[in-house]
C-alpha positions as CSV (number, residue, x, y, z in Angstrom):
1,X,49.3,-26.0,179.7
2,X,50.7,-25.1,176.3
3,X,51.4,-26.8,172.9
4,X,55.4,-26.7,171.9
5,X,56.5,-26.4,168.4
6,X,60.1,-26.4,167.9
7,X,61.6,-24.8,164.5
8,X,65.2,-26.3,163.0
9,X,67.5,-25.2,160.2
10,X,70.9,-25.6,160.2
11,X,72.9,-22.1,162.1
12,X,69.6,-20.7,163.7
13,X,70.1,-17.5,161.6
14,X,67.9,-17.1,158.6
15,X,65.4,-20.1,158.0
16,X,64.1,-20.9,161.5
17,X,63.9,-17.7,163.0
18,X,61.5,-16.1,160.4
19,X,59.5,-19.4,160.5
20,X,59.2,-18.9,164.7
21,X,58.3,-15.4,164.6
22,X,55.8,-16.1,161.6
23,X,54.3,-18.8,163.6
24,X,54.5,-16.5,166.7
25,X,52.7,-13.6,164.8
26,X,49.9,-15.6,163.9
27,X,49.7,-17.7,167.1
28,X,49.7,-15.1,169.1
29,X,47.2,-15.2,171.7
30,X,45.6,-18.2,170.3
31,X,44.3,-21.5,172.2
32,X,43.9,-24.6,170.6
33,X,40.6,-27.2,171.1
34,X,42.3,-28.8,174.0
35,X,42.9,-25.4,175.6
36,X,46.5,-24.8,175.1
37,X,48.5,-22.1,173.9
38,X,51.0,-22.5,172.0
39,X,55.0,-21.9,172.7
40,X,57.1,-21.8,169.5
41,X,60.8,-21.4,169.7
42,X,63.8,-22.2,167.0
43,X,67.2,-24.1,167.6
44,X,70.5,-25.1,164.3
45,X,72.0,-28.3,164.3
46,X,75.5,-27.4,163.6
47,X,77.3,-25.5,166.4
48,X,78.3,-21.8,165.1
49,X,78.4,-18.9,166.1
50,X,77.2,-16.7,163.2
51,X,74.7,-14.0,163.9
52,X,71.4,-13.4,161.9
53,X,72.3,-12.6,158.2
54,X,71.4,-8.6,157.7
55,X,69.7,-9.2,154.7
56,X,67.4,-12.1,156.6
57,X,66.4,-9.3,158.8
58,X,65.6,-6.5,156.4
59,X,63.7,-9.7,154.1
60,X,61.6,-10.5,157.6
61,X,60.8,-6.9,158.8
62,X,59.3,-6.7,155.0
63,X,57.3,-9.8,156.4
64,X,55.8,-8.2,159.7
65,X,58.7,-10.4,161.5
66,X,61.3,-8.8,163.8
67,X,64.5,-11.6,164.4
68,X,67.3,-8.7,164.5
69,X,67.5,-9.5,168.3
70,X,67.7,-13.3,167.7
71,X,70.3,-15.9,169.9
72,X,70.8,-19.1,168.0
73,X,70.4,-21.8,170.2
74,X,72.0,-25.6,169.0
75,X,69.9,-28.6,169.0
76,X,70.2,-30.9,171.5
77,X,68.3,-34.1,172.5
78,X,66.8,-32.5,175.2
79,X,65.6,-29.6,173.3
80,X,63.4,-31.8,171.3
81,X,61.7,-33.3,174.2
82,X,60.8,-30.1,175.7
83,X,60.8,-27.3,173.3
84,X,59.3,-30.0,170.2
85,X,56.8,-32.2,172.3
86,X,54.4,-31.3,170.0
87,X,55.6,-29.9,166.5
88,X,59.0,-30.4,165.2
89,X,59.3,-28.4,162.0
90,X,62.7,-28.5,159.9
91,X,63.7,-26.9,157.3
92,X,65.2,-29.9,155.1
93,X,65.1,-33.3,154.9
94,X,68.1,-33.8,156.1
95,X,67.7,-31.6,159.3
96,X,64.2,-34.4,159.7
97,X,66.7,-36.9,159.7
98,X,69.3,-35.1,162.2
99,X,66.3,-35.0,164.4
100,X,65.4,-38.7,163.9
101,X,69.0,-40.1,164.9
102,X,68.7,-37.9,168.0
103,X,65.0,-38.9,169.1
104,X,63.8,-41.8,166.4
105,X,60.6,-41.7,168.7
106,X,60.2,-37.9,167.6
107,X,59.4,-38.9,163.8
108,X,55.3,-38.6,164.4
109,X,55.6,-35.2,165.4
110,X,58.6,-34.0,163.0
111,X,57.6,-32.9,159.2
112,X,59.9,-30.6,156.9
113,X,58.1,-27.4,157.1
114,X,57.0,-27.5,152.8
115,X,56.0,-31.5,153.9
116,X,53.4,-30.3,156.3
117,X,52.0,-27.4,154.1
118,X,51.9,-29.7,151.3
119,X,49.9,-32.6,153.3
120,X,47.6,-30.0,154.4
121,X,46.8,-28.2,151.5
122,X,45.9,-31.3,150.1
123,X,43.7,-32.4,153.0
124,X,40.6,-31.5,154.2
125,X,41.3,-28.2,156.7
126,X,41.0,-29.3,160.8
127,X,37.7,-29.6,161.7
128,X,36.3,-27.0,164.2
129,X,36.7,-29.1,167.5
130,X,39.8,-31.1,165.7
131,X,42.6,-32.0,168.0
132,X,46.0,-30.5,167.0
133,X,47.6,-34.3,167.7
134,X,44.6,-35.6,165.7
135,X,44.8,-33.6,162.7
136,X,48.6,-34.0,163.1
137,X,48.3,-37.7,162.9
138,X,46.1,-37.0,159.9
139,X,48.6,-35.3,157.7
140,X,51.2,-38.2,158.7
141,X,49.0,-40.6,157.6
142,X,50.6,-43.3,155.2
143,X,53.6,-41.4,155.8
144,X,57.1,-43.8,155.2
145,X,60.4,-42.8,156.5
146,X,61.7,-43.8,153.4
147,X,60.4,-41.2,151.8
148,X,62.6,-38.7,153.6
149,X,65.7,-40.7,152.8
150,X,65.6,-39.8,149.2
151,X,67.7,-36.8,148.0
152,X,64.7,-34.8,146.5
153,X,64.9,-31.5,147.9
154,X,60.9,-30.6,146.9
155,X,60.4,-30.3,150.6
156,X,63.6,-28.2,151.7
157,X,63.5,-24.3,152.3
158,X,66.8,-23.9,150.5
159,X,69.7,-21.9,152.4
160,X,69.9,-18.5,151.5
161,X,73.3,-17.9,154.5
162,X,76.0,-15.9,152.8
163,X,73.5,-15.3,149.7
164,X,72.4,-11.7,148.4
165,X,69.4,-10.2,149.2
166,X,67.4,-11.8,146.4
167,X,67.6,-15.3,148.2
168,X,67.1,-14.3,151.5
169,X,63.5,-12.7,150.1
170,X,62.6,-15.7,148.2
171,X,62.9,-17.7,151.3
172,X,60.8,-14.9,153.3
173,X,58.2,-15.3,150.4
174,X,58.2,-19.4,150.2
175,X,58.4,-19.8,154.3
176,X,55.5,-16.9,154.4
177,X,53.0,-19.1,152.2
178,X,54.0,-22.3,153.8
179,X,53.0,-21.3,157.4
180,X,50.3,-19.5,156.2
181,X,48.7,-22.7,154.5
182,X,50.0,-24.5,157.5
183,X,47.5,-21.8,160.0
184,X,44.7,-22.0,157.4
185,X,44.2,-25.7,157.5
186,X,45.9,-27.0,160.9
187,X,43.9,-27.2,164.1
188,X,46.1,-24.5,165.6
189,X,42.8,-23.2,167.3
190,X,39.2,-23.4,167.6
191,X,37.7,-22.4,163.9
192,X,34.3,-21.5,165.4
């Protein structure tokens, strides 16, 4: 069996990509408590055809993180079901809300990626036989929809598409720390 995480920005060029192949890297091999590995892909909700921004590739090799041989791929309904039947992790609030009007019954399982790192910094890290849907349910705790309807953009990975090189690192640097806080503390694998 394997565990499904599911990454989402907007083209499937710059954000997402670096944020699968981070997860991938430091995934890779792992198996959770229940025995799973896990499966991590990426997918953009607006349908274009752009290809991966050069300076998002030269800002993720930096990073340990290959994407120059990425395909976008555009969100669908059935993406979500299979590719983010455990994890859906966007980008901005209002890609978490693209994905709610697609599946509303995906919201338990969907956080902005800064949201997630946030709630688990500021929780106590999965405990060593910790479920991943139990330390999951955990961070979403008290959560309100709500919340994500506001225009704050604390939790959004801002864009840096079309931007110079300076933004495209910056977003490599804040996406790095986010899924590395997100590895430390989730129950992405037995901690024994």
């Amino acid at each position: 069996m394997a565990k499904r995480a599911l990454v989402i920005c907007t083209a499937n060029v710059c954000r997402s990509p670096v944020v699968e192949g981070l997860l991938r890297l430091a995934l890779d091999g792992a198996v959770d408590t229940d025995g799973d590995a896990w499966v991590v892909s990426s997918a953009g909700t607006a349908e274009i055809e752009p290809s991966v921004d050069r300076f998002t590739v030269a800002a993720a090799a930096r990073a340990g993180v290959d994407v120059s041989g990425h395909r976008r791929r555009t969100l669908t309904g059935d993406l979500l079901g299979t590719d983010g039947a455990d994890l859906i992790l966007t980008m901005t609030r209002a890609h978490l809300r693209h994905v709610a009007v697609l599946d509303p019954s995906a919201w338990t399982r969907t956080f902005t990626l800064l949201e997630l790192a946030r709630r688990a910094s500021a929780s106590a890290p999965a405990g060593d036989d910790e479920p991943f849907a139990a330390w999951l349910g955990r961070m979403g705790a008290h959560r309100r929809a709500s919340e994500m309807m506001r225009p704050d953009s604390a939790d959004d990975v801002a864009d840096p598409y079309g931007g110079p090189a300076s933004e495209h690192e910056a977003m490599v640097e804040q996406v790095v720390a986010a899924v590395t806080t997100l590895v430390r503390n989730g129950s992405w694998r037995p901690k024994g």
